[in-house]
C-alpha positions as a Python dict, from the first residue, in 0.01 Angstrom:
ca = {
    (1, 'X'): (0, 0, 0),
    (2, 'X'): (327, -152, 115),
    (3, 'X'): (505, -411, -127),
    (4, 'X'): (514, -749, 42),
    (5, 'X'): (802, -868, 239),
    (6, 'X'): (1086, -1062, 13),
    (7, 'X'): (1176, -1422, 136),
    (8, 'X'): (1324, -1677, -30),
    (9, 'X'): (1093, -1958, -131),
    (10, 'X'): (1326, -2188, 51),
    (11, 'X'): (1367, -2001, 385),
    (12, 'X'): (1018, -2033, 395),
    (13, 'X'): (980, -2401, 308),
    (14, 'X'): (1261, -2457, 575),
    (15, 'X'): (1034, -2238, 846),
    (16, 'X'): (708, -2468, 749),
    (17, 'X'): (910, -2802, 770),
    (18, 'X'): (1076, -2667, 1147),
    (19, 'X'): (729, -2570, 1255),
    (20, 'X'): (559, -2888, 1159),
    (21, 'X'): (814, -3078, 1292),
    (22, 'X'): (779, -2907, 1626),
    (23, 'X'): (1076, -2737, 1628),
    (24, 'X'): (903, -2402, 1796),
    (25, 'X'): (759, -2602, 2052),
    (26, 'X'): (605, -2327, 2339),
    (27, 'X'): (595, -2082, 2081),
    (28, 'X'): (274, -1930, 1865),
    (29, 'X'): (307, -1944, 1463),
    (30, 'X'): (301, -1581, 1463),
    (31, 'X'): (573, -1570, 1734),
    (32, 'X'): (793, -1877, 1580),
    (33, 'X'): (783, -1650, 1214),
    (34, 'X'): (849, -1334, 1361),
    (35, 'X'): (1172, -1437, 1558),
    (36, 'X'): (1257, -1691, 1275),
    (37, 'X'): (1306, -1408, 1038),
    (38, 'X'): (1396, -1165, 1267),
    (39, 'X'): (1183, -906, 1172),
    (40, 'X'): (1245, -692, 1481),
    (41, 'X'): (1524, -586, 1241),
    (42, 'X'): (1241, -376, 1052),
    (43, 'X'): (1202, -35, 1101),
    (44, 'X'): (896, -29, 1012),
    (45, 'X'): (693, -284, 1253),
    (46, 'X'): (338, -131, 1135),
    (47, 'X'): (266, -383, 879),
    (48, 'X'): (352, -647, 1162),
    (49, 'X'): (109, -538, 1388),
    (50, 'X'): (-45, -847, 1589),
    (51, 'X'): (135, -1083, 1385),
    (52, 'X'): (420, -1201, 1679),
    (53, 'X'): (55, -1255, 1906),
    (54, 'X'): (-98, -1510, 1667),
    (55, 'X'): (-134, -1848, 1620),
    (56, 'X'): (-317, -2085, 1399),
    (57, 'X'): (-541, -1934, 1115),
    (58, 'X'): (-513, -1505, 1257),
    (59, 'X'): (-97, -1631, 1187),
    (60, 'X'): (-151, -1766, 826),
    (61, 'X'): (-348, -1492, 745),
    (62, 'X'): (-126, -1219, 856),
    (63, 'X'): (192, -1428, 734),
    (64, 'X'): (6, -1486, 386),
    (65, 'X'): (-81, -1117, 371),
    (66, 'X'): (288, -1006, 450),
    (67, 'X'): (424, -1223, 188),
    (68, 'X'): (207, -1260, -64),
    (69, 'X'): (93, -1616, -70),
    (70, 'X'): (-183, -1761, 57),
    (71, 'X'): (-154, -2051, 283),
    (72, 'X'): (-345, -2362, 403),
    (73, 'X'): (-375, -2503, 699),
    (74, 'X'): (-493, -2864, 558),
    (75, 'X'): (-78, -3000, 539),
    (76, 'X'): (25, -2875, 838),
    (77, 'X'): (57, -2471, 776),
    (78, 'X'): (243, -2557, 472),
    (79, 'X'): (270, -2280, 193),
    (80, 'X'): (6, -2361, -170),
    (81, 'X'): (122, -2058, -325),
    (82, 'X'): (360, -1810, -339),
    (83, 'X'): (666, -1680, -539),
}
Protein backbone atom coordinates (compact mmCIF):
# COMPACT_ATOMS: atom_id res chain seq x y z
CA UNK A 1 0.00 0.00 0.00
CA UNK A 2 1.37 3.41 -0.90
CA UNK A 3 1.85 6.04 2.02
CA UNK A 4 -0.46 8.97 1.41
CA UNK A 5 0.59 12.04 -0.34
CA UNK A 6 2.23 14.87 2.15
CA UNK A 7 0.53 18.39 1.98
CA UNK A 8 0.61 20.94 4.19
CA UNK A 9 -2.56 21.44 6.18
CA UNK A 10 -2.53 24.99 4.94
CA UNK A 11 -1.96 24.43 1.18
CA UNK A 12 -4.88 22.51 1.46
CA UNK A 13 -7.09 24.91 3.41
CA UNK A 14 -5.89 27.58 0.81
CA UNK A 15 -7.05 24.99 -2.23
CA UNK A 16 -10.68 24.52 -0.36
CA UNK A 17 -11.10 28.36 0.26
CA UNK A 18 -9.96 29.06 -3.86
CA UNK A 19 -12.36 26.35 -4.89
CA UNK A 20 -15.29 27.53 -2.90
CA UNK A 21 -14.74 30.80 -3.80
CA UNK A 22 -14.84 29.90 -7.46
CA UNK A 23 -11.56 30.47 -8.23
CA UNK A 24 -11.37 27.16 -10.68
CA UNK A 25 -14.28 28.25 -12.41
CA UNK A 26 -14.59 25.72 -15.83
CA UNK A 27 -12.61 23.33 -14.09
CA UNK A 28 -13.68 19.78 -12.23
CA UNK A 29 -12.51 19.35 -8.40
CA UNK A 30 -10.46 16.56 -9.47
CA UNK A 31 -8.95 18.67 -12.29
CA UNK A 32 -8.64 22.09 -10.10
CA UNK A 33 -6.50 19.64 -7.29
CA UNK A 34 -4.51 17.93 -9.67
CA UNK A 35 -3.10 21.09 -11.50
CA UNK A 36 -3.21 23.03 -8.12
CA UNK A 37 -0.60 20.75 -6.75
CA UNK A 38 0.94 19.89 -9.72
CA UNK A 39 1.03 16.42 -9.41
CA UNK A 40 1.99 15.76 -13.04
CA UNK A 41 5.36 16.25 -11.30
CA UNK A 42 4.85 12.55 -9.89
CA UNK A 43 6.41 9.80 -11.34
CA UNK A 44 4.28 7.68 -10.27
CA UNK A 45 0.63 8.80 -11.64
CA UNK A 46 -0.94 5.19 -10.68
CA UNK A 47 -2.33 6.18 -7.45
CA UNK A 48 -3.90 9.24 -9.42
CA UNK A 49 -5.70 7.31 -11.70
CA UNK A 50 -9.19 9.06 -12.57
CA UNK A 51 -8.66 11.60 -10.07
CA UNK A 52 -7.86 14.82 -12.74
CA UNK A 53 -11.57 13.36 -14.45
CA UNK A 54 -13.64 13.90 -11.30
CA UNK A 55 -15.76 16.15 -9.82
CA UNK A 56 -18.01 16.40 -6.87
CA UNK A 57 -18.18 13.33 -4.43
CA UNK A 58 -15.82 10.52 -7.07
CA UNK A 59 -13.15 13.94 -6.37
CA UNK A 60 -13.46 13.96 -2.49
CA UNK A 61 -13.20 10.50 -2.37
CA UNK A 62 -10.16 10.03 -4.43
CA UNK A 63 -8.61 13.38 -2.90
CA UNK A 64 -9.53 12.02 0.73
CA UNK A 65 -8.03 8.65 -0.15
CA UNK A 66 -4.71 10.26 -1.52
CA UNK A 67 -4.27 12.27 1.50
CA UNK A 68 -5.54 10.74 4.19
CA UNK A 69 -8.48 12.71 5.39
CA UNK A 70 -11.78 12.31 4.83
CA UNK A 71 -13.79 15.11 3.53
CA UNK A 72 -17.38 16.49 3.46
CA UNK A 73 -19.16 17.92 1.09
CA UNK A 74 -21.82 19.65 3.59
CA UNK A 75 -19.34 23.25 3.85
CA UNK A 76 -18.55 23.50 0.55
CA UNK A 77 -15.82 20.52 -0.09
CA UNK A 78 -14.12 21.77 2.91
CA UNK A 79 -11.61 19.33 4.72
CA UNK A 80 -13.23 17.63 8.63
CA UNK A 81 -10.19 15.77 9.11
CA UNK A 82 -6.87 15.36 8.31
CA UNK A 83 -3.25 15.91 9.58
Amino acid sequence: MLAPLEIERAAFDDFFSQWDAGTFEGQRLGQAFYNHFRLHRLTDQTPLSGLYAADGKKARKLIGALIGVEISAAHGDRPIAGN
